[in-house]
C-alpha positions in Angstrom: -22.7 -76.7 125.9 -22.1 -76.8 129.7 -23.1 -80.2 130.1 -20.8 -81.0 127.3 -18.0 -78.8 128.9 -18.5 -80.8 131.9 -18.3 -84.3 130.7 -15.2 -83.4 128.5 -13.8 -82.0 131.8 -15.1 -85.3 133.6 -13.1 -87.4 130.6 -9.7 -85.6 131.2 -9.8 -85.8 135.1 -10.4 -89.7 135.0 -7.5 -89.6 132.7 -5.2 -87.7 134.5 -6.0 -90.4 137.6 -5.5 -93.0 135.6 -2.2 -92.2 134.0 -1.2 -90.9 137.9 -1.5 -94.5 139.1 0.8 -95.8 136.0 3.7 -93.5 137.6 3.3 -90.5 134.9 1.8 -88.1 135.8 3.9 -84.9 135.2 3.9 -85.6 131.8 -0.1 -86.3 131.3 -0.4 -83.0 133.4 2.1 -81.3 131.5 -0.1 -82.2 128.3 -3.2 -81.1 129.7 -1.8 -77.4 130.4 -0.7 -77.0 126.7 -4.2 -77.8 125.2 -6.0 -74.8 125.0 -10.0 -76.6 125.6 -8.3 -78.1 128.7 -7.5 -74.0 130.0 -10.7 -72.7 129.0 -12.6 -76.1 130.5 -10.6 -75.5 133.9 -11.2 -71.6 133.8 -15.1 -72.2 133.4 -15.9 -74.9 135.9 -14.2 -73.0 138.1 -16.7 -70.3 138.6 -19.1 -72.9 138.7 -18.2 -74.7 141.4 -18.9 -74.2 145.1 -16.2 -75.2 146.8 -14.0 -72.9 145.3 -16.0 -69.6 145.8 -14.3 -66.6 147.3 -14.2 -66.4 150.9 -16.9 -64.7 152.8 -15.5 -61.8 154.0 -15.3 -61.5 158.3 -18.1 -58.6 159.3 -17.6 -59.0 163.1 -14.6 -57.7 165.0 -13.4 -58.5 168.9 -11.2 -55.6 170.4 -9.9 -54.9 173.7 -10.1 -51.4 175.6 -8.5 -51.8 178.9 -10.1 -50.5 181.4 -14.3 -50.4 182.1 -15.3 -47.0 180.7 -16.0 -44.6 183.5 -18.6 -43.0 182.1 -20.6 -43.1 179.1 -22.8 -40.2 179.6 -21.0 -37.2 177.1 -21.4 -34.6 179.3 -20.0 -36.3 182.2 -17.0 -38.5 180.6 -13.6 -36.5 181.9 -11.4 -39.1 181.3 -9.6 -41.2 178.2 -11.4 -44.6 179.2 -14.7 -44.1 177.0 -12.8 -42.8 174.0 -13.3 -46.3 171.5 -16.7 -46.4 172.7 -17.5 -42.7 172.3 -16.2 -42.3 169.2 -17.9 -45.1 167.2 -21.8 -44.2 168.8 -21.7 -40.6 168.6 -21.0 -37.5 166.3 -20.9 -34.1 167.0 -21.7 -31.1 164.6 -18.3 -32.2 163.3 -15.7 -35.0 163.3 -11.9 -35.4 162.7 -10.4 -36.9 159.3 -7.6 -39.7 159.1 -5.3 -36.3 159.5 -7.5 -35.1 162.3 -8.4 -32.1 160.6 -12.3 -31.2 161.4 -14.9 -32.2 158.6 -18.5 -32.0 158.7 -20.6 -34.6 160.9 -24.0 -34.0 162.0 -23.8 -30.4 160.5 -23.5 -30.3 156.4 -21.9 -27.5 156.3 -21.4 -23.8 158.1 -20.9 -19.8 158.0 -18.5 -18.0 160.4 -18.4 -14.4 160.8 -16.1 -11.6 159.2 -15.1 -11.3 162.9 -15.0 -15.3 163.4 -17.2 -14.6 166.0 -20.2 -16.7 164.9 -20.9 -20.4 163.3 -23.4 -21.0 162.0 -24.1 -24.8 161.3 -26.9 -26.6 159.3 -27.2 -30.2 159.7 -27.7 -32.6 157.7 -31.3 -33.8 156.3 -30.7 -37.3 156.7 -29.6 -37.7 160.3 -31.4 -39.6 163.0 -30.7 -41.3 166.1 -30.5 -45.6 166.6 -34.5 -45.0 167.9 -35.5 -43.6 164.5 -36.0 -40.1 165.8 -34.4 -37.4 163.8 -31.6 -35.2 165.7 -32.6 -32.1 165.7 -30.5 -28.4 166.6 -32.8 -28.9 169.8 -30.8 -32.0 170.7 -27.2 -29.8 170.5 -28.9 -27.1 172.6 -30.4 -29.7 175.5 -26.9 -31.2 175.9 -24.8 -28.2 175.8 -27.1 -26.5 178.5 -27.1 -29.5 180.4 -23.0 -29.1 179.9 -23.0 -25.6 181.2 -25.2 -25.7 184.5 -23.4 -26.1 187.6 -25.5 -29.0 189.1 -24.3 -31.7 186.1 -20.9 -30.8 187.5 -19.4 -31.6 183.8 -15.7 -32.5 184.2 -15.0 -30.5 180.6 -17.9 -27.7 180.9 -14.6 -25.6 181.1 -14.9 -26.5 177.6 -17.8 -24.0 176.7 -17.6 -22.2 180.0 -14.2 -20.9 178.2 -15.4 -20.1 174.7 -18.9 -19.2 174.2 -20.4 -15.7 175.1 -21.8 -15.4 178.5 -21.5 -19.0 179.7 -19.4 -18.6 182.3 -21.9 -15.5 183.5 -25.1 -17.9 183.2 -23.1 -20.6 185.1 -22.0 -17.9 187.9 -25.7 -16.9 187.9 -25.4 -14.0 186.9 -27.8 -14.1 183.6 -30.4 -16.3 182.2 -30.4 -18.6 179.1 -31.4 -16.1 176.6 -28.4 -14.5 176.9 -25.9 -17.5 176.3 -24.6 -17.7 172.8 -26.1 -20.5 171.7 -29.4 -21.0 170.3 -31.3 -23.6 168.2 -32.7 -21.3 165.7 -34.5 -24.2 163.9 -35.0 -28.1 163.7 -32.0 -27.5 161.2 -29.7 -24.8 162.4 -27.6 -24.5 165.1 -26.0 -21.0 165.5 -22.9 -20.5 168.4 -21.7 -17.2 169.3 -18.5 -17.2 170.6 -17.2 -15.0 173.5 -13.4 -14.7 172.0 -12.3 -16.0 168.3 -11.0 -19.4 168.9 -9.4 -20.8 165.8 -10.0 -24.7 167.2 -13.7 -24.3 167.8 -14.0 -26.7 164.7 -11.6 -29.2 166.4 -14.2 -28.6 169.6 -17.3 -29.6 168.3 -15.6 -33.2 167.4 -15.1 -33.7 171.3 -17.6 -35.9 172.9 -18.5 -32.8 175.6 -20.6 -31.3 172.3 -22.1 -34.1 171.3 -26.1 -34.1 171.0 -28.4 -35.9 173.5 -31.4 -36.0 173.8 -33.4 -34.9 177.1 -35.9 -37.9 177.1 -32.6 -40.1 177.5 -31.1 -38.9 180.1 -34.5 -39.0 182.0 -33.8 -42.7 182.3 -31.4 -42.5 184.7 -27.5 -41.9 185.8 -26.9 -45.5 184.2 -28.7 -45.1 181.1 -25.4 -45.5 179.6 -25.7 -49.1 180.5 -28.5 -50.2 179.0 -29.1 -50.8 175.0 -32.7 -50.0 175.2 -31.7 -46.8 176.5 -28.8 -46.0 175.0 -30.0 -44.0 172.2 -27.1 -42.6 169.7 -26.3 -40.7 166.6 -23.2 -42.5 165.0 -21.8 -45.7 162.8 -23.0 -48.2 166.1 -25.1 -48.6 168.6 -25.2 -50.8 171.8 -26.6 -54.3 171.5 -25.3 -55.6 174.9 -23.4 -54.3 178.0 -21.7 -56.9 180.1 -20.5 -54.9 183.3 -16.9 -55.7 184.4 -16.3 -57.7 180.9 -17.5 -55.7 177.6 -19.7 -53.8 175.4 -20.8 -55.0 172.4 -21.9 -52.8 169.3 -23.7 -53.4 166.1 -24.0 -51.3 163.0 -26.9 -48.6 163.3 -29.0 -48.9 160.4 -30.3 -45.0 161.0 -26.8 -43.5 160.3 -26.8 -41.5 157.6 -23.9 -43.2 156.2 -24.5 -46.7 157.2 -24.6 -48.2 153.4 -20.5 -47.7 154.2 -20.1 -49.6 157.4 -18.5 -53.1 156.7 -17.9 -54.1 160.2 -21.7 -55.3 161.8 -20.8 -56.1 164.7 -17.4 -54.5 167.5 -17.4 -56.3 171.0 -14.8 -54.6 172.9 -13.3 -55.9 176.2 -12.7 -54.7 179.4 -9.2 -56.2 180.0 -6.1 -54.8 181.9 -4.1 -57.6 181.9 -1.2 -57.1 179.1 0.1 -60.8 179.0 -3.5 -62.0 178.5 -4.4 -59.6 175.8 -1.0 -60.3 174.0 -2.1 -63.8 174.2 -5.6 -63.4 173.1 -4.1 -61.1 170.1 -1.3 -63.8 168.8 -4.3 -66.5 169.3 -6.5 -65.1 166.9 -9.3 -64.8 169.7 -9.4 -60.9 169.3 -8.8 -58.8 166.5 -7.0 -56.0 168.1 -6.1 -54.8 171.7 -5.2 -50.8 172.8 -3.2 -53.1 175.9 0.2 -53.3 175.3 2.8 -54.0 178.0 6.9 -52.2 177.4 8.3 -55.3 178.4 6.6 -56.7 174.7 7.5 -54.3 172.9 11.1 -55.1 171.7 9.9 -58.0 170.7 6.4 -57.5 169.0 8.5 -54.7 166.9 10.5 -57.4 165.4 8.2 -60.2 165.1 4.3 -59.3 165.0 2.6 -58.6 162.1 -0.1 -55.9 163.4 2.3 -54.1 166.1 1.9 -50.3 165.5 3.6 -47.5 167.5 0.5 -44.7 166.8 1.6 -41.0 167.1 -0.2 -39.9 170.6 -0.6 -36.1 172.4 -0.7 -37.4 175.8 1.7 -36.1 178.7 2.0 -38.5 181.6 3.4 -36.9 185.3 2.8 -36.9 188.7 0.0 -35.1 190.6 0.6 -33.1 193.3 -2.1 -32.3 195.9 -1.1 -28.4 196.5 -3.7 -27.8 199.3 -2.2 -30.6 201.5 1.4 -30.1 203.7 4.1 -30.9 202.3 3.2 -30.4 198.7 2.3 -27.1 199.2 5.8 -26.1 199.7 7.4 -25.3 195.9 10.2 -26.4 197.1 8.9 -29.8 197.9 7.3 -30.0 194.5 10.6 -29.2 192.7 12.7 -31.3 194.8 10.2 -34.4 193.5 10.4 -33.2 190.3 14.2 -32.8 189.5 14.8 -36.3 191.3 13.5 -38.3 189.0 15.8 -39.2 185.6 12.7 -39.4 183.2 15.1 -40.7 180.5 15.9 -43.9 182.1 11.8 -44.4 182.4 11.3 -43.9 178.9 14.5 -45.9 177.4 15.0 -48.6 180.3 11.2 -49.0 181.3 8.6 -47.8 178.7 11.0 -48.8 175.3 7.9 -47.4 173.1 9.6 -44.1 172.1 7.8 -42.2 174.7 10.4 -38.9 174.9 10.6 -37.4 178.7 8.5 -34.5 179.4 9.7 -31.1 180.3 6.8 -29.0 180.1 2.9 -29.3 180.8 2.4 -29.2 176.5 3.4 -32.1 174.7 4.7 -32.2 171.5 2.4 -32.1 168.5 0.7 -29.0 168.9 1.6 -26.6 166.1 0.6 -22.9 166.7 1.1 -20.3 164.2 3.7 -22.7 161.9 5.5 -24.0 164.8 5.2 -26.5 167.4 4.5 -25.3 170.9 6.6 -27.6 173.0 9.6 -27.3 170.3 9.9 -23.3 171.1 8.9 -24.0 174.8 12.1 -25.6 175.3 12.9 -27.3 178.7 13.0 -25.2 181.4 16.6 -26.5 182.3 14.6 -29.7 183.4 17.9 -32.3 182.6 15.6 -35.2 180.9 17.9 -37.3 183.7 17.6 -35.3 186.5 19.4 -33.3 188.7 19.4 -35.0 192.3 22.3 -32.4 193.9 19.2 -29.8 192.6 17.2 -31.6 193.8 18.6 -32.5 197.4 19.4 -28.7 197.6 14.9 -27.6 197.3 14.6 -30.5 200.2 16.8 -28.9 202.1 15.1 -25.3 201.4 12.1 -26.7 202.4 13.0 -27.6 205.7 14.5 -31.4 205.1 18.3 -31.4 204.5 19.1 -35.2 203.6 15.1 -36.2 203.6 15.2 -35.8 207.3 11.8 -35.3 208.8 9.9 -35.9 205.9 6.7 -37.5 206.0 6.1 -41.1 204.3 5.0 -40.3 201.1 2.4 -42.6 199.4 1.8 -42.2 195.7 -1.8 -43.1 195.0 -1.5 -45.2 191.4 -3.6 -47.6 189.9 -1.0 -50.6 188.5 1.7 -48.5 186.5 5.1 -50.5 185.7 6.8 -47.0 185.6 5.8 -45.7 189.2 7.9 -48.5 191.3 11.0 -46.7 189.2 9.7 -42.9 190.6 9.5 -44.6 194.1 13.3 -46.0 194.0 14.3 -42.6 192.6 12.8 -40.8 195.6 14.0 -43.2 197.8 17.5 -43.5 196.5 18.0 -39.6 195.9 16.0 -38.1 198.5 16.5 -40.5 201.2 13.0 -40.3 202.0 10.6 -43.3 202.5 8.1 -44.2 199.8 5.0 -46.2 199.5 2.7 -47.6 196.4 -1.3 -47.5 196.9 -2.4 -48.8 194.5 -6.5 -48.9 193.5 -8.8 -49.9 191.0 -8.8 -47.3 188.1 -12.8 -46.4 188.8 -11.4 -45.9 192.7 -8.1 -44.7 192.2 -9.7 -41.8 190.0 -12.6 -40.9 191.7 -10.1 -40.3 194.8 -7.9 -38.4 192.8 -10.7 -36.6 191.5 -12.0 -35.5 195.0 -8.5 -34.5 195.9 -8.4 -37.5 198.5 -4.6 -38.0 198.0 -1.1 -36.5 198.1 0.9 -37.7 195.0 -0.8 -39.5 191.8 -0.2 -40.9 188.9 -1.7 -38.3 186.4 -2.0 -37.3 182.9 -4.0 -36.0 180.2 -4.9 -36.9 176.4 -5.4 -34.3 174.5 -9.1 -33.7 173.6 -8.9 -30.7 170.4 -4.4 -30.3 169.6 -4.2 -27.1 170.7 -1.9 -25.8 173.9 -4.8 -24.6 175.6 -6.0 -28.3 175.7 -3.6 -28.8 178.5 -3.3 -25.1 179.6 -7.0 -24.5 180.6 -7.1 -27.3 182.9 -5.5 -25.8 185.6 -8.5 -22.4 185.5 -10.9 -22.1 188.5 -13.8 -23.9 186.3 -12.0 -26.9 185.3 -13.2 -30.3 186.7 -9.7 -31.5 185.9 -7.6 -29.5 188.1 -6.3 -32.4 190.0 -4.1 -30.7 191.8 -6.3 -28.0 193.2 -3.7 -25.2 192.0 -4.5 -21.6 191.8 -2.0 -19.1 190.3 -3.4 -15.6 189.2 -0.7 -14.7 187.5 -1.3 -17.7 185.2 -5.2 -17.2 184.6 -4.2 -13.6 183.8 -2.3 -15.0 180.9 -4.5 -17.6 180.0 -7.0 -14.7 179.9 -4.9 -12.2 177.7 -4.4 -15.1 175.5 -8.3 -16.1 175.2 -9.1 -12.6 174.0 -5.9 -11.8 172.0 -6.9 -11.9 168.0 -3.1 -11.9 167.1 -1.9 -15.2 166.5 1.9 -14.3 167.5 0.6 -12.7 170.6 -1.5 -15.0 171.6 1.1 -17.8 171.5 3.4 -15.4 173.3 0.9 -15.2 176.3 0.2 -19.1 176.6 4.0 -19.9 176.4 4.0 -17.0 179.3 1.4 -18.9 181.4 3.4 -22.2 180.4 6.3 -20.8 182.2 4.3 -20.0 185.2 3.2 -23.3 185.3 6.5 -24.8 185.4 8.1 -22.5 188.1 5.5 -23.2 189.8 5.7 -26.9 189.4 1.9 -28.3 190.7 3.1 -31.8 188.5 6.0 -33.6 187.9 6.1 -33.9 184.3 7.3 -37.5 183.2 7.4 -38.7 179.6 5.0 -37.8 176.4 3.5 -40.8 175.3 3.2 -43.4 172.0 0.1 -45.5 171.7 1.4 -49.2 170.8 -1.5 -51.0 169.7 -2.1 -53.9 168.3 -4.3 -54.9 164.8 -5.6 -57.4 162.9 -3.5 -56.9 159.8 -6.2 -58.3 157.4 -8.2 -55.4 159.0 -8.3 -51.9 156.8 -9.9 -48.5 157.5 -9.4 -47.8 160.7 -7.7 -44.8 162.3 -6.7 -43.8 165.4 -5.8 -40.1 166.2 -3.4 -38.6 167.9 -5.6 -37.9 170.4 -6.4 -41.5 170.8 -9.8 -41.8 169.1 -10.1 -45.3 167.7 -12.5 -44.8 164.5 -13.7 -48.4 163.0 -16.5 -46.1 160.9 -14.2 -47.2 157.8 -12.7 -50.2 158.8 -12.8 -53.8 156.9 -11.4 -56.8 156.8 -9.8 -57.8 153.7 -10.2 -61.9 152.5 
């Protein structure tokens, strides 16, 4: 019957061609359509035939990151670089959904307390890492030791240091592991005692600063990170090639326990700062997606490019102030900085992304007890454009009416459109003269870092959506205290609010140590951020957080 299908099929094509060449062939067409054998002939040779099978479907994807990650190592990553990387090789006892609400990961399921005091998690029975090994409670206690002991100098041990009973003590010294409150009970159970009820612990144990590792690992070496045959991990991908300077490439781990749902194989992403070469690479089809995207696009990729997406992000970008160095450790100096610059004209004239300008230290987006923090915070009389006869008036309190006598300042940055605009501000309002250094990110932030600078481009991304995110980075034990600031007043309220069970209250004493903060004025807050990013549009699945973890654990591309 096929064979016979065919030839009929065979018949009517040369007949079609033939009566083409005499000049009719609409109507001979036509014809063809209204017998039904013709349909069902067309209909079934079709399915046959090669040439017009369905599209394979495009497994591999090419993204680009920006800059080099840092670090790669979870318990010393402190910054936003490794955050595509980290997200896609790794899983803590739990992970965020597309609504970046905490589900379970590594751990099936957990207890807590009547008090809320402890978790206890039990993972999953089918989890192992890319070596074949199976993770084990053993691997969450290794790292989160490692995380807590003062010679790994962790930039986010404030993390645990902050929440779990007796940390802080066994980091000071003052007690031994035994008493710490964590413990691997079992190959299977993990069990966490905290020091204060912490309604975001959940959120916690998705950051990469929990994540399991495993001792043998880090034995390799500080650069094990760098190296596929040592880079041994627990989620959707593992490394298949690092190419310093240019990219890391992953592939699809066949041990994760949920790799039968992986459609992508293979994610290359690329080290690339360069906007205008990403942009091109993008609209080329040479990569399928780029986090790299310049303001000066932006008008125009809104309007014209399939792919553009202006992602929700809690991210606060200001300036740094060095506090322990003359003459930033004048208030007034700070403030005088701060109230010069019109933060509007940045975000509108500059950025065009629908950054908003900053007025506090927490951005928008945190919601506390039904409302948002930064909403109730207010402003702190902060005009979002400035106030220059303010703040000519704290120049002249600190000792330099009209800018004269002031030192050059230098703002340490590492290539930021926005910062030449701070510099003309200063300039202009301040009459005070103004240089740009600008460094490699990996220099410009290990500098920073080590407080070798006066004023810096800074920021921070939040790592769990809760104020204390941003709050607790300026306590004794934070690695991320970039401008060396101590305020007791403030840890007193950061304290009171740690241990306060009342919601209401507790809110009442962050806001409290928020208003410190800003009086004080160690930063100059500038604009809270958008992440513009661009995306293959045949590509599905994906999901990127507000706190800027790119997920591709779901992603696929359509035909």
């Amino acid at each position: 019957m096929r064979k016979l299908t065919a030839l009929l099929l065979t018949i009517a094509l040369l007949a079609l061609m033939l009566s083409g060449c005499g000049g009719n062939a609409s109507t001979s067409s036509t014809e063809a359509e209204s017998t039904p054998a013709a349909e069902n002939t067309e209909q079934t040779t079709a399915a046959e035939t090669p040439s017009e099978a369905a599209p394979e479907v495009k497994k591999d994807m090419v993204f680009i990151i920006g800059d080099e990650p840092t670090s790669l190592d979870p318990g010393l990553a402190s910054d936003s670089t490794p955050a595509t990387v980290m997200s896609n090789t790794f899983e803590g006892l739990t992970t965020l959904d597309e609504n970046d609400k905490p589900i379970p990961a590594m751990a099936d399921h957990w207890e807590i307390s009547e008090d809320s005091l402890v978790y206890t998690f039990y993972l999953k029975d089918d989890i192992f890492w890319s070596d074949g090994q199976p993770v084990t409670a053993n691997d969450f206690y290794y790292e989160w030791q490692r995380v807590i002991t003062p010679e790994t100098a962790s930039g986010f041990g404030y993390f645990i240091l902050e929440h779990i009973a007796n940390a802080q003590a066994y980091f000071d010294g003052e007690v031994d592991m035994d008493a710490v409150g964590f413990e691997a009970v079992d190959d299977k159970t993990f069990k966490v005692t905290l020091a204060n009820p912490t309604p975001y612990f959940l959120n916690l144990t998705a950051t990469w600063t929990l994540f399991p590792l495993r001792e043998d690992i880090v034995a390799q070496g500080e650069n094990w990170f760098k190296d596929p045959s040592t880079f041994i991990c627990n989620g959707p991908y593992m490394m298949s090639d690092y190419a310093a300077g240019e990219s890391v490439t992953l592939v699809k781990n066949p041990y994760y326990y949920g790799a039968d749902d992986v459609a992508i194989e293979t994610i290359r992403l690329d080290f690339l700062t360069d906007a205008a070469n990403a942009l091109a690479a993008f609209e080329s089809g040479a990569v399928d997606g780029s986090e790299v995207v310049s303001s000066a696009d932006i008008p125009r990729l809104r309007m014209e490019v399939e792919g553009f997406y202006l992602m929700p992000y809690i991210q606060h970008i200001w300036i740094n102030f060095n506090t322990q160095m003359a003459p930033y450790d004048d208030v007034n100096v700070r403030k005088a900085l701060a109230y010069a610059i019109d933060r509007d004209a940045i975000c509108t004239q500059i950025l065009q992304a629908g950054q908003v300008p900053a007025s506090g230290l927490v951005p928008f987006g945190m919601v506390v007890n039904g409302e948002d923090f930064r909403e109730v915070g207010g402003d702190y009389g902060m005009p979002a454009s400035g106030d220059v006869e303010k703040a000519q008036a704290f120049l002249a309190d600190a000792g330099y009416p009209n800018g004269e006598g002031f030192p050059e300042l230098m703002i340490k940055d590492n290539g930021k459109d926005y910062i030449e605009a701070v510099k003309e501000m200063w300039e202009e309002n301040l009459n005070i003269k103004v240089t740009i250094e600008e460094k490699e990110f990996g220099v410009y932030l290990k500098e920073v870092k080590s407080g070798d600078y006066t004023v810096s481009r800074g920021g921070w991304t939040g790592d769990y959506g809760y104020p204390t995110d941003y709050l607790n980075m300026y306590t004794d034990n934070s690695g991320v205290n970039f401008s060396h600031w101590h305020n007791d007043a403030y840890l007193e309220a950061l304290e009171k609010a740690q241990s306060e069970q009342d919601e209401a209250k507790r809110v009442a004493y962050m806001h409290e140590a928020e208003t410190i903060f800003m009086d004080d004025m160690p930063i100059a807050p500038l604009y809270y951020a958008t992440s513009p990013i661009l995306v293959n549009p045949k590509l599905e699945g994906w999901h990127q957080s507000q706190l800027g973890y790119l997920f591709f654990r779901d992603a696929a591309f359509t035909e």
